[in-house]
C-alpha positions in Angstrom: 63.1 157.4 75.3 65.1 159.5 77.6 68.2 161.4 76.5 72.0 161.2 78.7 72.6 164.6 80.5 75.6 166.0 78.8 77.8 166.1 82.1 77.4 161.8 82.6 80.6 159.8 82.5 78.7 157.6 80.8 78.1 159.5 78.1 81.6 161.0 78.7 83.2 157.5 77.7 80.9 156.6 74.7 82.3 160.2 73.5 85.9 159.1 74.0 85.8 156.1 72.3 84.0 157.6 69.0 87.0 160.1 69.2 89.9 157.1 69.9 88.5 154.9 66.9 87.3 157.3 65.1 90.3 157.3 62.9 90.5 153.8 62.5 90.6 152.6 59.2 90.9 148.9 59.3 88.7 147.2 56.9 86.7 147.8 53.6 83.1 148.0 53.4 80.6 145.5 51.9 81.9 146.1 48.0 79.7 142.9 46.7 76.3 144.3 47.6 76.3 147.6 44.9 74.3 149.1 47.8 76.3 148.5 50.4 79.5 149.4 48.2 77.9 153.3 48.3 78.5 153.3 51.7 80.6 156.4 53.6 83.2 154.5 55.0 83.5 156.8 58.0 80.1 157.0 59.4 80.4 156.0 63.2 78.3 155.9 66.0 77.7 154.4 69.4 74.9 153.8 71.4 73.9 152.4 74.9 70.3 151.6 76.2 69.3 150.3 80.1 66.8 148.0 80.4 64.5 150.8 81.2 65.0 153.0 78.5 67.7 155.4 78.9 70.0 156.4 76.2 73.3 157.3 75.6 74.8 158.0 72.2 77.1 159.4 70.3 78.7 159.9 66.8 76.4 159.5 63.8 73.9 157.1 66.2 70.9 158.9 64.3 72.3 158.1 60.5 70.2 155.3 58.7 71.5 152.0 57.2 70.1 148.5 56.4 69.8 146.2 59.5 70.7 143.2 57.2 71.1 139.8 59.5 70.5 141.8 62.4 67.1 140.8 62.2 67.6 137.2 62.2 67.5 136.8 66.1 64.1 138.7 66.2 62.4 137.1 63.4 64.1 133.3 64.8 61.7 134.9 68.2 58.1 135.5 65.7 59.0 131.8 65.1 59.4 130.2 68.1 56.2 132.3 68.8 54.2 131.5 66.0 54.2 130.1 62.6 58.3 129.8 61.1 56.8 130.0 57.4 55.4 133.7 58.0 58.4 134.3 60.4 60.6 133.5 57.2 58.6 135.4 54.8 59.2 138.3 57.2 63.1 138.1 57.2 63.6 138.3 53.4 61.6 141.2 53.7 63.1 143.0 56.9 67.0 142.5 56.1 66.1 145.9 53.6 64.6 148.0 56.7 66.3 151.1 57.8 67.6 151.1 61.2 69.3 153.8 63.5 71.8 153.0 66.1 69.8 154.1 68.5 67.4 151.7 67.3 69.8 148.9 67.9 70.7 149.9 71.1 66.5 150.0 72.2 66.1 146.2 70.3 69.0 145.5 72.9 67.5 146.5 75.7 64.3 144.9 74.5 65.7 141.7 74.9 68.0 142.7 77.9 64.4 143.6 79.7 63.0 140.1 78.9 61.4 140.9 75.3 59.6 143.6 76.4 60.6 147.6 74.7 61.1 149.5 77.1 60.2 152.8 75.9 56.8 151.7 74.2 55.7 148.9 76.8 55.0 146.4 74.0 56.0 142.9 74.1 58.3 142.3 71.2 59.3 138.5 72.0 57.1 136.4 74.4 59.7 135.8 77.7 60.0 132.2 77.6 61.6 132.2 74.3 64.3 135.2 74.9 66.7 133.1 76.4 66.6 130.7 73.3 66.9 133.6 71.3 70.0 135.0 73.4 71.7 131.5 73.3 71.5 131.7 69.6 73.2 135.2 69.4 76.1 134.1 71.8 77.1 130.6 69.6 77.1 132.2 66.1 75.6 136.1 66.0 79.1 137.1 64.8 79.9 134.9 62.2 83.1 132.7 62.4 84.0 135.1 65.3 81.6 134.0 67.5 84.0 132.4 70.0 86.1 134.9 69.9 83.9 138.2 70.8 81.7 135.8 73.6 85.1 134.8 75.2 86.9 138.8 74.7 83.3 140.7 75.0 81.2 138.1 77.0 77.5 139.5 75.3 75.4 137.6 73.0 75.4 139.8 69.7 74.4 139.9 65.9 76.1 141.3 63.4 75.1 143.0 60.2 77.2 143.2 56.3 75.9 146.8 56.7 78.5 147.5 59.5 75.9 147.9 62.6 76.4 145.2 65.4 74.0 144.8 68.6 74.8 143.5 71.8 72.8 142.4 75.1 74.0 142.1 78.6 70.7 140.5 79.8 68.5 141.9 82.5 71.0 145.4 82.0 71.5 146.8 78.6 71.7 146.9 75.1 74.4 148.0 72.6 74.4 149.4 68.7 77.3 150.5 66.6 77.5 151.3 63.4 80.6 151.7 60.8 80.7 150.2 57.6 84.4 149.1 57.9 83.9 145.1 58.1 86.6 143.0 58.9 87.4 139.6 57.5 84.6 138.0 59.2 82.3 140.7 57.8 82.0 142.3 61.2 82.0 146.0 61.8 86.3 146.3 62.9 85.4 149.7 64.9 82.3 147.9 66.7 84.5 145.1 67.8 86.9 147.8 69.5 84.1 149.8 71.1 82.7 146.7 72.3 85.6 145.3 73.8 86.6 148.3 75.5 83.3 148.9 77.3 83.1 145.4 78.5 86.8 145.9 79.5 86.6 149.1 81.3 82.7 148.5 82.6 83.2 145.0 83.7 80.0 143.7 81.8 81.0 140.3 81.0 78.3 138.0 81.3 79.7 135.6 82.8 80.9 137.8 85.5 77.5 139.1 86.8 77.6 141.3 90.1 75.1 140.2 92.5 72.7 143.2 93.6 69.7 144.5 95.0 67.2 145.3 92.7 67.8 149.2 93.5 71.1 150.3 94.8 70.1 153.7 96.3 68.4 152.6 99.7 67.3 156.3 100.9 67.5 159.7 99.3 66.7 162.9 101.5 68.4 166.9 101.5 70.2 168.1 104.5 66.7 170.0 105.7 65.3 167.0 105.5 66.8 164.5 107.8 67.8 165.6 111.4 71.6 164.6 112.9 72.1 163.5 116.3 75.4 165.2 116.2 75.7 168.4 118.7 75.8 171.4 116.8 76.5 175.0 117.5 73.4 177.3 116.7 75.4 179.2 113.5 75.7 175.5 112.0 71.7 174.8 112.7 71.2 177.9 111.3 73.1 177.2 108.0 71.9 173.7 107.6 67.9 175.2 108.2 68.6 177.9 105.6 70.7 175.9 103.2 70.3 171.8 103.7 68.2 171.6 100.7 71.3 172.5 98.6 72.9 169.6 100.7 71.6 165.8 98.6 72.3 162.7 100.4 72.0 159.3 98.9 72.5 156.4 100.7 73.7 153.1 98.9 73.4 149.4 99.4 74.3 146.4 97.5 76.8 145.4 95.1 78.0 148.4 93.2 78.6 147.4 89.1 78.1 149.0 86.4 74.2 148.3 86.1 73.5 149.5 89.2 75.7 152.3 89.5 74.4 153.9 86.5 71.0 155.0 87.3 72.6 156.3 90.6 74.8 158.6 88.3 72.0 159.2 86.2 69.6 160.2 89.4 71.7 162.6 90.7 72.5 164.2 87.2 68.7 164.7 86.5 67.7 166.1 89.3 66.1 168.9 88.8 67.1 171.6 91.1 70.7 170.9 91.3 72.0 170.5 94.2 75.8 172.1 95.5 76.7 169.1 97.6 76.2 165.7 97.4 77.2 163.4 100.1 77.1 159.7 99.0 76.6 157.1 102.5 78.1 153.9 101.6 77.1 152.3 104.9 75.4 149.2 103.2 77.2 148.6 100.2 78.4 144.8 100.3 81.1 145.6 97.2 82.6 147.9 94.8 84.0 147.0 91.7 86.4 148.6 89.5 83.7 150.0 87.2 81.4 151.0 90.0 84.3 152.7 91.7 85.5 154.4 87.8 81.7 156.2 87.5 81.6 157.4 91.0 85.3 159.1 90.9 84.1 160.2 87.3 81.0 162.0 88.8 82.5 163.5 91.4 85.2 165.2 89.5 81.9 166.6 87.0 80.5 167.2 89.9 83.0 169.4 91.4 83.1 171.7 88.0 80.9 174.4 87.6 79.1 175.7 84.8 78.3 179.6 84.5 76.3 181.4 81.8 77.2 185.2 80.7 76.4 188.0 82.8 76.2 185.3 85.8 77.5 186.3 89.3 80.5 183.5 90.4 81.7 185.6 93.8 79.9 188.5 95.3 81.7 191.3 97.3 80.7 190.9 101.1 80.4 186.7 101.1 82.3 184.4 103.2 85.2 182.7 101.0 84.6 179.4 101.0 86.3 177.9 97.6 88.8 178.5 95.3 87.9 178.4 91.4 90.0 177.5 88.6 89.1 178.7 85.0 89.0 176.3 82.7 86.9 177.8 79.8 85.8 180.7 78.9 86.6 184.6 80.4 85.8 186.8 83.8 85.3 190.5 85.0 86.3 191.6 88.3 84.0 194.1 89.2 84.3 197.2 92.3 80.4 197.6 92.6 77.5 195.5 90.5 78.8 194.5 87.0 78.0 196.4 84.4 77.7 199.5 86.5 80.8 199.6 88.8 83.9 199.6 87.8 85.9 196.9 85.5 89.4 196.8 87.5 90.6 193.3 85.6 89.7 190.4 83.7 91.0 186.8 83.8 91.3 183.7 81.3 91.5 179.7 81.4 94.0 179.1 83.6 93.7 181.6 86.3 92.7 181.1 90.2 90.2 183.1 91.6 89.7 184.1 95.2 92.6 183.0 96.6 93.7 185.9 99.2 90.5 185.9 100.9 90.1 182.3 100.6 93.7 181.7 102.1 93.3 185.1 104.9 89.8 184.0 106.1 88.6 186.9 104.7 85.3 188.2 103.0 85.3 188.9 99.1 86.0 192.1 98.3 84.6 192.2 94.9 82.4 190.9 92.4 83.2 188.6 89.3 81.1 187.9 86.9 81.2 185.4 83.7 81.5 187.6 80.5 81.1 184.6 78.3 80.5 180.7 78.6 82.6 179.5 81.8 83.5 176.1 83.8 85.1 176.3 86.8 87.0 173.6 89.0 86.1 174.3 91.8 88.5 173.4 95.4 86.7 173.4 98.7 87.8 174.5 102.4 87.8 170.8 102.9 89.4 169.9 100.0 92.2 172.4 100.2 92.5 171.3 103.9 93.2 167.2 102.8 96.1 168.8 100.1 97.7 170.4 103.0 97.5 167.3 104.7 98.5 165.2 102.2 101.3 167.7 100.6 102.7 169.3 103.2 105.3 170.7 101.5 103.5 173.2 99.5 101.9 174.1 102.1 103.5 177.0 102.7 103.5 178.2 99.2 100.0 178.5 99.5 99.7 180.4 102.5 100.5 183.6 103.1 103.7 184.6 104.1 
C-alpha cells in the first residue's frame, strides 16, 4: 500500500471535506448495541483506494471499529464460491472484526479491481461472481436508502450500524468512511455527505462512465531527452542541454476523468527528482471533463508553489531574474555576501514579494535570500507575468517601473 504525496489535490479534497463536515452533528450513534453506544461520536475519517493500490486518507482513517454488515457482501461472495452453510457460519462471526478505514477503502478497491486486493495479489472473490456481489450492494447495501444514495451517489455500497460505509466505482476505486453519527436509516449522516460530494465534484457516477484508454499518459520524456525541430539560437540549445532534464513532458491521450487523471497527478507528484517545469501535450486527448479539468488546474497551482527548508538558498546574488515569489509561509533573510557570513540588510514575512526590481529592470540579483524557517512560495513566471500584462493591461503600468 502506497501512501498520497502530501502536495495531491486529491488528497487536498479528502482533507477539505473532513474539515467542512467535520462539525456536523446530525445523528446519534448506535445506543441499542451497549458497544456501539461507547462510541466517540466525533471520530471521522475518509479514505480513497485505486484499483491498484494507492491511498489517500484522512481524519481518523487508522482508528478501529466493528465492520458490522459491511461484511455481508463479501461473505454473500465465499457463498456463491463455495458452501453458503460455512459462508454463514463465517458472518456471525466476522460482523465483531475490527476494521480500519483504510481497510474499507482496500476491500473497495478489491472488488473495484475485479476481486482481486490489490496490494497483496490475492484473490478475495473469484471474478465471475463480483458483479453479482456489486448488484447486491447497489439494490439494498444501504438499507431503506438504497435508491436514494444509487440515484444521488451512483456507487454500489454497504453500510455498517458502526458508522463505517464502503463504496465501489467498479474497475476504478474504492471508498471507506467512518463516523458513528447514523442517520434514520442507520447510515453513517457524515459518510452520506462525503460521498455525495466526491461523486459530485469527481464525476464518478456509474452510470456516467468516461470512455478511456487503458493508460492516459501516451509518452513521458525530459527536455534533454527529446530533440525539437524548432530553429533555435545556440544560448537556447545551450540552456535546454544543460538544463532539459529539469524540463518533464507528458503527453496525454484519451478521455480525461477522474480515474485516469489521477495516476497522471499522482505520476508527476512521485517523481523522484522533481522536476521545475512540467509541460503537459494534450495533442490526443479525445475529452476533458469537469473533474479531469478540476485536478489538472489543482496541480498546476501546487505545482507552481515552492517549498524551501531552513538555511536553503531561494535567489542567489549574480543569477538572471527569472520569477517573482510571493511568501506565503514562513520568514526570509536578505543577505550582501553568503548567509550567515555577510551581512543581514532585511528580512521579510508572508505576504511580501521578492525580486521584483530586477525581475521588472531585466536585471541580475543583487543579493542573496535565504529561508530562515519553513517557507512556500508562489511563485510567478516571465511568462506568466507577461499573459497578466496581456490580460490586465491596466496595471500594467503599476508594475513597471516608472
Amino acid at each position: 500500500m502506497i501512501a498520497a504525496p502530501g502536495s495531491s489535490p486529491i488528497q487536498a479534497l479528502l482533507d477539505s471535506l473532513h474539515a467542512r463536515y467535520a462539525g456536523f452533528r446530525d445523528g446519534e450513534v448506535a445506543a441499542y448495541i451497549p458497544e456501539l453506544a461507547k462510541a466517540d461520536p466525533d471520530l471521522f475519517g475518509i479514505c480513497l483506494a485505486t484499483a491498484d493500490g494507492f491511498v489517500y486518507e484522512s481524519g481518523d482513517s487508522r482508528h478501529e471499529f466493528t465492520i458490522q454488515s459491511i461484511s455481508k457482501p463479501f461473505v454473500y461472495g465465499l457463498a456463491l464460491d463455495g458452501d453458503p452453510t460455512d459462508a454463514v457460519d463465517v458472518y456471525f462471526q466476522q460482523c465483531s472484526i475490527s476494521v480500519r478505514c483504510v481497510d474499507l477503502a482496500l476491500m473497495g478497491a478489491t472488488l473495484a479491481n475485479q476481486g482481486m486486493n490489490p496490494v497483496t495479489g490475492e484473490r478475495a472473490i473469484e471474478d465471475e461472481h463480483v458483479e453479482n456481489v456489486l448488484s447486491v450492494m447497489a439494490s439494498c447495501g444501504m438499507y431503506n436508502f438504497s435508491g436514494g444514495w444509487i440515484y444521488n451517489v451512483g456507487m454500489p455500497a454497504k453500510s455498517g450500524v458502526a458508522g463505517g460505509v464502503l463504496a465501489v466505482l467498479p474497475g476504478q476505486l474504492g471508498i471507506g468512511v467512518f463516523s458513528p453519527r447514523l442517520d434514520e436509516q442507520g447510515n453513517s449522516a457524515r459518510a452520506l455527505r462525503v460521498c455525495e460530494d466526491l461523486s459530485r465534484i469527481w464525476q464518478l457516477h456509474q452510470f456516467n462512465p468516461p470512455s478511456s484508454p487503458q493508460s492516459s499518459r501516451r509518452l513521458s520524456c525530459t527536455a534533454a531527452e527529446r530533440s525539437s525541430t524548432r530553429s533555435r539560437h545556440s544560448v537556447e540549445r545551450t540552456c535546454l542541454r544543460n538544463h532539459g532534464a529539469r524540463i518533464r513532458m507528458v503527453e496525454i491521450q484519451g478521455n480525461l476523468a477522474f480515474s485516469t487523471t489521477e495516476p497522471i497527478v499522482r505520476w508527476i507528484l512521485g517523481q523522484a527528482d522533481q522536476p521545475q517545469t512540467v509541460i503537459l501535450d494534450f495533442l490526443h486527448a479525445t475529452a476533458i471533463n469537469g473533474a479531469a479539468a478540476r485536478l489538472l488546474a489543482e496541480l498546476a497551482a501546487d505545482l507552481a508553489r515552492r517549498t524551501y527548508a531552513t538555511g536553503e538558498l531561494i535567489i542567489r546574488s549574480g543569477d538572471d531574474a527569472t520569477n517573482l515569489f510571493l511568501i506565503t509561509k514562513g520568514l526570509v533573510g536578505v543577505w550582501l555576501g553568503e548567509p550567515g557570513k555577510g551581512t543581514r540588510v532585511a528580512s521579510f514575512s508572508v505576504g511580501t514579494m521578492l525580486g521584483e526590481l530586477a525581475f521588472i529592470d531585466g536585471e541580475r540579483r543583487s543579493a542573496n535570500v535565504a529561508a530562515e524557517m519553513d517557507l512556500e512560495c508562489g511563485v510567478l513566471e516571465v511568462a506568466d507575468f507577461l499573459g497578466l500584462q496581456g490580460s490586465h493591461p491596466r496595471i500594467s503600468p503599476r508594475l513597471a517601473p516608472s
